[in-house]
C-alpha positions in Angstrom: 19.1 72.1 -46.2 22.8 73.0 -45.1 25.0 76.4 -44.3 21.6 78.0 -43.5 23.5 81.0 -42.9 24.4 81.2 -46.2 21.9 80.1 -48.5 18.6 80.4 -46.5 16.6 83.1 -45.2 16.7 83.0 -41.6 16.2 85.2 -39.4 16.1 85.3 -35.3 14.4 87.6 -32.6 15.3 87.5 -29.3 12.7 89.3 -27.3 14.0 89.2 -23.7 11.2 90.0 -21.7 9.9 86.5 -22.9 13.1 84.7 -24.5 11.5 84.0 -27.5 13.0 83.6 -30.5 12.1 83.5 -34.4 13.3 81.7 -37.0 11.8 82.2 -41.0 13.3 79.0 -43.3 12.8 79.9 -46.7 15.1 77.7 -48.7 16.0 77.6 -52.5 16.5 74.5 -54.8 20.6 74.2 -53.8 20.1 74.0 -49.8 15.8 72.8 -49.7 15.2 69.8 -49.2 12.0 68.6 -51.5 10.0 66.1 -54.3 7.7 65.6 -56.5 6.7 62.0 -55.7 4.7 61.0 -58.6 2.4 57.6 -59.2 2.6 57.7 -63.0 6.6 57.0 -63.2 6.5 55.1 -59.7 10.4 54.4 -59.4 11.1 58.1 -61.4 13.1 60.8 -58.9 11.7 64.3 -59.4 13.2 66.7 -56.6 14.0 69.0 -59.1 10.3 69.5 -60.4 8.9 73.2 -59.5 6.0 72.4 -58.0 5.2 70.9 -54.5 1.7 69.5 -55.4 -1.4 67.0 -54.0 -3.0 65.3 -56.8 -5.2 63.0 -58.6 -5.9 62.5 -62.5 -5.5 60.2 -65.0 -3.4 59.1 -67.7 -4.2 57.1 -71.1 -7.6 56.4 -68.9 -5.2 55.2 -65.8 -5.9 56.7 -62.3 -2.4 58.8 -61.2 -1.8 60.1 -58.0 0.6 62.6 -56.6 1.9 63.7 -53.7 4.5 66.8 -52.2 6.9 66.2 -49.7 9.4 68.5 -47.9 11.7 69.3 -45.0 13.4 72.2 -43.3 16.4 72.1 -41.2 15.4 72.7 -37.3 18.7 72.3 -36.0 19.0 75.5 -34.7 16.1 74.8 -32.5 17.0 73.5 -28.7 15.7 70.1 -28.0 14.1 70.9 -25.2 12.2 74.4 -26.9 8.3 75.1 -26.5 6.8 75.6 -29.6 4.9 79.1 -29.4 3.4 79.0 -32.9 4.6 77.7 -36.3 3.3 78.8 -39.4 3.9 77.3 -43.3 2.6 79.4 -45.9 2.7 77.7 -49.4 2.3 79.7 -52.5 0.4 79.1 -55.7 1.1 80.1 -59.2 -0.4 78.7 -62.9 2.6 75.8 -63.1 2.9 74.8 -66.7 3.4 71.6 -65.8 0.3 71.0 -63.2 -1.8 74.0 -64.0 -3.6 75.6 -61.0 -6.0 74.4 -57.9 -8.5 71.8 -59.2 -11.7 70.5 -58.0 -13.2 69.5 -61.1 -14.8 66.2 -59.4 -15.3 66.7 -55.2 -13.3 68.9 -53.6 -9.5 68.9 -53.1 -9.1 69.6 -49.4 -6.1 67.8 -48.4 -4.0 66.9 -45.2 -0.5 67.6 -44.2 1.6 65.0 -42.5 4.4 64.7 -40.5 7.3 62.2 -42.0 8.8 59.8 -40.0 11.2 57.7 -42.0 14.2 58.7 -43.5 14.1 59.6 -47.1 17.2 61.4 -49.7 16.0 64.0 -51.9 17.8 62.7 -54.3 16.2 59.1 -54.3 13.0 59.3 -53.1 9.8 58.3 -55.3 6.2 56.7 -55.7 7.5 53.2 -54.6 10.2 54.4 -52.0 8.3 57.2 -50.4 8.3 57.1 -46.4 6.3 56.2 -43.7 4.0 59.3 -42.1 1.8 59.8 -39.0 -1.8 61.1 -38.2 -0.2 62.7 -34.8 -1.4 66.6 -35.2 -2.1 66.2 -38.9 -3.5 69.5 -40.6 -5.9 69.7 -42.9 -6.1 72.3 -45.5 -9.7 73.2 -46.3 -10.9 73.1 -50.4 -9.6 76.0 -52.1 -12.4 78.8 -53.4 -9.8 80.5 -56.7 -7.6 78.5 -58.9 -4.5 81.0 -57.6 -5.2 80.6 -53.9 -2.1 80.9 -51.6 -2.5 79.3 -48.0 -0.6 81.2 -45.7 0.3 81.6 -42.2 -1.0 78.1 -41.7 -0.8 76.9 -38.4 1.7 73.6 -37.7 2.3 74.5 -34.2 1.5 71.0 -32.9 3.5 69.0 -36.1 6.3 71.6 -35.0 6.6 70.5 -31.1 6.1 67.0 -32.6 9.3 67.1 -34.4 11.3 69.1 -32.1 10.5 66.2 -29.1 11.0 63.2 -31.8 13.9 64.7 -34.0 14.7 60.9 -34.8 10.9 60.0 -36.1 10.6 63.4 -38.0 11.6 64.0 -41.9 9.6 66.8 -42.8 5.8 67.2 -44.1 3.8 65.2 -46.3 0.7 67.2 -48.5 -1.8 64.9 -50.2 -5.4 65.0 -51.0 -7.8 63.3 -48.5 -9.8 61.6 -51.3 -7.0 60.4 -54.1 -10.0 60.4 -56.6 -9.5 62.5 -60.1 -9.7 65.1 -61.0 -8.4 67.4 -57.6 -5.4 69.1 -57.6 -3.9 71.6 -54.9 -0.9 73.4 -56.8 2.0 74.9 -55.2 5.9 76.2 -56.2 8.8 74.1 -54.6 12.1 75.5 -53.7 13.2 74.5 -56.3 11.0 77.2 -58.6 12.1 80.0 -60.5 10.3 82.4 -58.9 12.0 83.2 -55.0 9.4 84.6 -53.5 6.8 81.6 -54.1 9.8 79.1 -52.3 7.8 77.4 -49.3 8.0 79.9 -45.9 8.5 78.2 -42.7 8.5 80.3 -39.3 8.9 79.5 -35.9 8.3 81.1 -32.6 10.0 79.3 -29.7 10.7 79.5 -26.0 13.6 77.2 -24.3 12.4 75.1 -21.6 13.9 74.0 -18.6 14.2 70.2 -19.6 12.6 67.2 -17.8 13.2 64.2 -16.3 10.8 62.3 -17.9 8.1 62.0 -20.8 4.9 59.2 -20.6 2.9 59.2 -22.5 -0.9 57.7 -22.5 -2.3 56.3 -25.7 -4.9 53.4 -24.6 -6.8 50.9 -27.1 -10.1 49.3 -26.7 -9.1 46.9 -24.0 -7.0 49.2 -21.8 -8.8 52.3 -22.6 -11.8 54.2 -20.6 -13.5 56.5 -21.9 -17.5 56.1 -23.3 -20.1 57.9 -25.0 -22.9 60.0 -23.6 -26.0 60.5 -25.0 -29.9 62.5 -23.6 -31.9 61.1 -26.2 -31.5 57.7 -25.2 -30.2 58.2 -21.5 -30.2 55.2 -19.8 -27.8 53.5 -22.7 -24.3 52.4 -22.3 -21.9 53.1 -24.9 -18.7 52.3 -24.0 -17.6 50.8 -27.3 -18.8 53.6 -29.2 -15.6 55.0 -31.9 -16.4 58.8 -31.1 -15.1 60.7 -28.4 -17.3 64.3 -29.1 -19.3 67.0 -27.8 -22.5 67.2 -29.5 -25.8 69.0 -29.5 -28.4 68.5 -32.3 -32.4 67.5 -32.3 -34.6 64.5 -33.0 -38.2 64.8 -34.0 -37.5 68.3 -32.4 -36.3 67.0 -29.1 -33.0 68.8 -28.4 -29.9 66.1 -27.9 -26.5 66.4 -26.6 -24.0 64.1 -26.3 -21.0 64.0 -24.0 -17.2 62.0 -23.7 -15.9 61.2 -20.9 -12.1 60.0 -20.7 -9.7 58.8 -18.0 -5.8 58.2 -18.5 -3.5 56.2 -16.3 -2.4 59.2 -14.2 -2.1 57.5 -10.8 1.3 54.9 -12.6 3.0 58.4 -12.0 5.4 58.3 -9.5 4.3 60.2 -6.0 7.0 62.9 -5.9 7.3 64.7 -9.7 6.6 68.4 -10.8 4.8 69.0 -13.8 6.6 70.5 -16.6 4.2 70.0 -19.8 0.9 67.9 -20.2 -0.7 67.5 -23.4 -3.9 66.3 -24.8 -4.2 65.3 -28.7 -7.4 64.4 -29.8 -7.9 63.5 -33.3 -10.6 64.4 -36.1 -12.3 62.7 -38.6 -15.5 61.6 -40.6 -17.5 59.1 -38.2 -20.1 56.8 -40.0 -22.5 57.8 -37.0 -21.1 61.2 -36.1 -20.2 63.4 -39.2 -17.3 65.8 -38.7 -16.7 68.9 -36.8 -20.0 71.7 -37.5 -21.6 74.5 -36.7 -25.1 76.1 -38.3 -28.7 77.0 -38.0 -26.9 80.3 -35.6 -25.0 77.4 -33.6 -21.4 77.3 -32.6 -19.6 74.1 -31.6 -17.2 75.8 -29.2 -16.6 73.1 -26.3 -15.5 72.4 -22.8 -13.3 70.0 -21.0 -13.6 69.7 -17.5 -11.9 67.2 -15.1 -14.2 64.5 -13.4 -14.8 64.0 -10.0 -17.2 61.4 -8.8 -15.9 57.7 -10.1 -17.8 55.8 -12.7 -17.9 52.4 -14.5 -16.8 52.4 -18.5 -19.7 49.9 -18.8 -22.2 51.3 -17.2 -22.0 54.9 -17.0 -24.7 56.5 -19.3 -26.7 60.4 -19.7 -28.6 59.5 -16.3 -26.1 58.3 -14.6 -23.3 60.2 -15.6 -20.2 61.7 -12.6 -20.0 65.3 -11.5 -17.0 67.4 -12.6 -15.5 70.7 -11.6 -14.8 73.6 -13.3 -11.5 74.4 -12.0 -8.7 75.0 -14.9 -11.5 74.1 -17.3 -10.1 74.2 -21.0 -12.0 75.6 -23.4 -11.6 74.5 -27.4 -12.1 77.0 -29.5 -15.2 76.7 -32.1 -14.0 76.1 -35.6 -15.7 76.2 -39.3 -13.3 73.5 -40.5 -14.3 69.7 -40.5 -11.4 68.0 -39.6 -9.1 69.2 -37.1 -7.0 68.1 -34.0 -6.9 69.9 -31.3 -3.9 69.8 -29.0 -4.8 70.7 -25.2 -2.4 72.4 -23.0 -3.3 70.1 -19.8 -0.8 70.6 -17.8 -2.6 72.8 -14.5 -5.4 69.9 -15.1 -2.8 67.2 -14.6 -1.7 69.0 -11.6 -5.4 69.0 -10.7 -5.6 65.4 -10.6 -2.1 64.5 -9.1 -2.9 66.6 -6.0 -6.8 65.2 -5.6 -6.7 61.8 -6.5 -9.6 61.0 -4.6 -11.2 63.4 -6.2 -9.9 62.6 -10.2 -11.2 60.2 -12.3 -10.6 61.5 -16.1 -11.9 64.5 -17.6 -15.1 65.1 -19.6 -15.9 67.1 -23.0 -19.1 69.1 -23.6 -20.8 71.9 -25.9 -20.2 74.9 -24.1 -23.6 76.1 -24.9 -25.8 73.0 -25.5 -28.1 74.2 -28.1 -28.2 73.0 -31.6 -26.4 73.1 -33.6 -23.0 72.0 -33.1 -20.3 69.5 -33.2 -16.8 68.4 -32.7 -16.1 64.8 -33.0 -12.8 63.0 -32.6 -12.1 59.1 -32.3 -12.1 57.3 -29.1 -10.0 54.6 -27.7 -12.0 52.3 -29.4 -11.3 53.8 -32.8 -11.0 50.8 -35.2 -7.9 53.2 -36.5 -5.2 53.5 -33.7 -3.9 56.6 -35.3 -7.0 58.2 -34.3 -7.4 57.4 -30.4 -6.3 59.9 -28.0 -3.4 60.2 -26.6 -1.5 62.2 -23.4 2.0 62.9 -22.9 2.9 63.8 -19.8 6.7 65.4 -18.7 7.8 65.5 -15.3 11.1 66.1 -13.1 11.4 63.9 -10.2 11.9 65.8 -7.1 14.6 64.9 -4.4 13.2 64.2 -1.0 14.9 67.4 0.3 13.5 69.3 -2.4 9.6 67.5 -1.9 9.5 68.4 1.6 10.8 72.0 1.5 9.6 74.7 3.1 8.5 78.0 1.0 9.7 81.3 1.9 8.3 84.2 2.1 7.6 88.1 3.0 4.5 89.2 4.3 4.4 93.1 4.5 3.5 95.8 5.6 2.8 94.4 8.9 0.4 95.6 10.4 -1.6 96.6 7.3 -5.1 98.2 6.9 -5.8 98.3 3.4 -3.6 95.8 1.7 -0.3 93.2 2.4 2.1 91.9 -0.3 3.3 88.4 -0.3 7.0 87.9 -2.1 8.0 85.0 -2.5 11.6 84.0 -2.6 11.4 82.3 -6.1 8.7 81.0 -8.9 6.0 78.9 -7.6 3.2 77.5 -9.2 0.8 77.4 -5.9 -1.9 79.2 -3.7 -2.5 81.6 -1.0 -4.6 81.1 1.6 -5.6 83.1 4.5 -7.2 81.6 7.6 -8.5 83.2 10.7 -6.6 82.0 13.9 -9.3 79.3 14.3 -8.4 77.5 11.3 -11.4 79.2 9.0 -10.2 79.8 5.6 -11.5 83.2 4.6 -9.7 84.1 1.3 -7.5 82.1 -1.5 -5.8 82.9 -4.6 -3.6 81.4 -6.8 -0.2 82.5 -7.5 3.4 82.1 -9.9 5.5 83.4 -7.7 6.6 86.7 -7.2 5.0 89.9 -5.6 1.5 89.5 -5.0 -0.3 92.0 -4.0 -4.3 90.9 -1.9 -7.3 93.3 -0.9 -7.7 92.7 2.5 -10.1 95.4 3.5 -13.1 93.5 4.1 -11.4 91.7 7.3 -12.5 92.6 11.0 -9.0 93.7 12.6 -7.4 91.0 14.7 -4.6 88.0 14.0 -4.7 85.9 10.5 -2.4 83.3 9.2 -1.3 83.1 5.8 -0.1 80.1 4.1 1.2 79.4 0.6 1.1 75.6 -0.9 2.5 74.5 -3.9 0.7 72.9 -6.8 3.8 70.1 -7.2 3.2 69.3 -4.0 0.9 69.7 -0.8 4.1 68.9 1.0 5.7 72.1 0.0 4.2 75.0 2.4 5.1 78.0 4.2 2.8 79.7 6.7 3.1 83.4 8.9 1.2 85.5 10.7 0.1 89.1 10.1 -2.3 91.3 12.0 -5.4 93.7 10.4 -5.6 97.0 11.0 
């Protein structure tokens, strides 16, 4: 996909109270970049074929499986961008060569893939197709109608994925999740007649100022902590256990919920970094113990993850046993009616968290927000059989000069002497906290702040002397402190 300004539709936004921009791909067959890759000619090229399809059927009584594959040029997005959202909408139409949506055995609910090996339009097939990755797969739920577009589905996560790993990313892979005939989901290429069914990709991003550095934290079954949590049998360590979920069901009408519990490597960070992006994947799938994600009987399987802070033992925490946590920057993940999806976590005020208490931080936790049946989300676990499937954090960071790391924040504090109210500007953007003590050292108020005018109640204060101090989150090092007097 080349001269997009010529041959694709693309279009930008700049909205400048939040430097976002938008960009819609929607390329035709001269500038897309897509395939057929079909099982029944394995070595056969087919990027000219109108469809972009998932498939399974059979031929002369032999089992043939196909698959869709397809890229779009991100060039014009910067390296170091934040993906807002990114949606692909795929459009269906009766294709006289594949027909329409199919589920005449099981259903035909398939996952999309990210592409990590280089492939040529031109060459690719069955035997040469290339490698792909469970990392922020999205899965595309059974269809109901044999014309049945899918639009505006969200690839956020597969987005930021290829945007940090432009070397490891070719494009999106669609096949079925059970290659068993007869299932097909049918969509047009870009390479159809028809323009308006040509695969629509569009991207919301924000530039970033770039980073140092990117860890990132994806433990196995001998490095990894993290355990499973169960009431119904409380005094049980499992520590081995595949699933990392949040859980709440009955047995023998005994209500049960289960709990993970998770710790990454933070404290290998080095001492003086800020934060600049934290995230979290967990991935979903069918467990032999577990199920998949669900909700019903009036339940919802909405969850929580909270950050621990009492230590505990991967083989022997269990229900009865199990550490305290905190509800401070608690995430929340949003319930869903689909039964296998990642989530990717926006951790990054968590890991901030954890940096500045380390004696207070050890991993985070996941529950039911309301722990009544029935409801479930279920992901693997470090010890997942399936490394794909463990969870993994990456972690960005700038380091911070010692100059910078033991700075002192400036501020404004007026009007002084105030009554009512006092407004605190600071001189630039800081992730931190106010705090007001009394002359004695008694903290009597706190907030948190990003810089800015910020504007605090302080009617409720005797009149007299206070101090005010602002701390940053990057670093406990980084204060400022002044003086104001109540009215």
């Amino acid at each position: 996909m080349r001269n997009l300004l010529t041959l694709l539709c693309i279009m930008f936004i700049a909205e400048l109270a939040l430097a976002q921009t938008t960009i819609i791909l929607k390329p035709n067959g001269e500038v897309g970049k897509d395939a057929f890759i079909g099982g029944l000619n394995p070595t056969m090229n087919l990027s000219e074929h109108p469809d972009f399809v998932a498939m399974s059927g059979t031929n002369g009584g032999i089992q043939v499986t196909n698959r869709g594959i397809i890229d779009f040029d991100l060039s014009e997005i910067p390296e170091n961008a934040n993906i807002i959202s990114a949606s692909l909408s795929l459009f269906s139409y009766d294709s006289p060569w594949v027909g329409t949506h199919r589920l005449t055995d099981g259903k035909n609910d398939c996952f999309l893939y990210r592409v990590t090996e280089e492939w040529l339009e031109t060459q690719v097939n069955w035997t040469n197709q290339p490698s792909i990755t469970n990392l922020n797969r999205v899965y595309y739920p059974s269809s109901t109608a044999d014309i049945q577009d899918y639009l505006d589905v969200d690839v956020s996560a597969l987005v930021q994925d290829m945007v940090n790993d432009p070397n490891g990313s070719h494009g999106f892979l669609l096949q079925q999740i059970m290659e068993n005939p007869y299932r097909t989901m049918c969509f047009a290429s870009s390479d159809n007649d028809n323009a308006e069914l040509w695969p629509e990709l569009k991207v919301v991003y924000l530039e970033n100022p770039k980073s140092d550095e990117c860890v990132r934290f994806t433990p196995n079954a001998e490095d990894g902590k993290d355990t499973f949590l169960r009431s119904l049998d409380p005094d049980v360590n499992r520590s081995l256990h595949p699933d990392f979920n949040a859980q709440t069901g009955t047995n023998n009408s005994q209500l049960v919920s289960a709990r993970g519990i998770i710790d990454f490597e933070l404290n290998s960070l080095p001492e003086n970094i800020e934060i600049v992006t934290a995230k979290l994947n967990l991935f979903s799938y069918n467990s032999m113990s577990n199920g998949t994600h669900a909700a019903y009987d009036g339940g919802n399987n909405q969850a929580e993850l909270r950050r621990v802070t009492e230590f505990w033992e991967e083989d022997e925490v269990t229900w009865n046993n199990q550490p305290s946590v905190t509800n401070q920057n608690m995430i929340i993940l949003e319930e869903t009616e689909l039964e296998i999806l990642d989530y990717t976590l926006d951790m990054k005020n968590m890991v901030i968290d954890y940096l500045n208490d380390k004696n207070n931080s050890f991993g985070f936790m996941i529950k039911q927000t309301d722990e009544a049946p029935y409801g479930r989300l279920i992901f693997g676990s470090s010890d997942n059989i399936d490394p794909e499937l463990r969870p993994s954090m990456e972690v960005c960071y700038n380091i911070i000069s010692s100059t910078e790391f033991d700075r002192i924040i400036n501020f404004n504090v007026y009007p002084v002497p105030a009554a009512n109210t006092i407004n605190v500007e600071l001189d630039k953007v800081y992730e931190g906290d106010i705090k007001i003590y009394t002359i004695g050292g008694i903290l009597i108020k706190e907030l948190s702040t990003s810089g800015g005018i910020n504007q605090i109640d302080i009617k409720e204060l005797v009149a007299g002397e206070y101090i005010i101090k602002v701390t940053s989150k990057i670093s406990k090092r980084v204060t400022g402190s002044k003086q104001f007097i109540k009215l």
